[in-house]
ROTORLUM-582547 format. One record per residue (C-alpha): residue in three letters; z, x, y. Coordinates in steps of 0.2 Angstrom, whole numbers, plus 5000, padded with zeros to 4 digits. Each point is the difference from the previous one (the first is absolute). Layout:
REM ROTORLUM-582547
alaZXY ...
//
This chain:
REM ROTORLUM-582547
unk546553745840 unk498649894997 unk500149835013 unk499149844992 unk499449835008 unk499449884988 unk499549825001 unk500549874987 unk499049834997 unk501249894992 unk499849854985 unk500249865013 unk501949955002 unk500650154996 unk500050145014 unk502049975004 unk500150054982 unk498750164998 unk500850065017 unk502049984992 unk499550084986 unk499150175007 unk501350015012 unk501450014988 unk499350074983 unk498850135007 unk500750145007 unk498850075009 unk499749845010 unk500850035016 unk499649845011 unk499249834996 unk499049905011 unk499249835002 unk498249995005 unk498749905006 unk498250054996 unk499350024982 unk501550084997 unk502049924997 unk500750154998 unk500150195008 unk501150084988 unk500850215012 unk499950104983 unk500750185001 unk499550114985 unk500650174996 unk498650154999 unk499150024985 unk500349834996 unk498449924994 unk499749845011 unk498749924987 unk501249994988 unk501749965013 unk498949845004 unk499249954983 unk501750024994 unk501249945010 unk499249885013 unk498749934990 unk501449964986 unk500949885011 unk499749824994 unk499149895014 unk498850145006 unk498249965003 unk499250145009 unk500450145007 unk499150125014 unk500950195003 unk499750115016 unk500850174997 unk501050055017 unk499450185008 unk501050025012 unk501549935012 unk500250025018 unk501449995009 
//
């Protein structure tokens, strides 16, 4: 399992809308959050192995209508 963090900049006015839609037409978006910073959004992203992250993003987070930007920091490991 591959873990994901990736920050979303928004078209102004439209964060409440990019963050209903990842979290209820991507599948591999596990949590949504509001942000402050340079950033509106930090999308929890768990991808299958083998999965090609490159395309997971071009193709299904930077599709979603009111995105701006986005920044991806690839998880290595949790601790518990």
């Amino acid at each position: 399992m591959q873990t994901l963090f990736i920050q979303v900049k928004c078209e102004l006015g439209r964060s409440y809308e990019v963050a209903a839609a990842a979290a209820e037409t991507v599948d591999e978006v596990s949590e949504v959050h509001s942000t402050s910073g340079h950033y509106d959004l930090m999308l929890t992203c768990y991808l299958e192995d083998g999965i090609d992250i490159g395309h997971f993003v071009n193709q299904k987070i930077h599709a979603l209508p009111g995105i701006k930007d986005t920044y991806t920091i690839i998880g290595l490991k949790a601790f518990s």
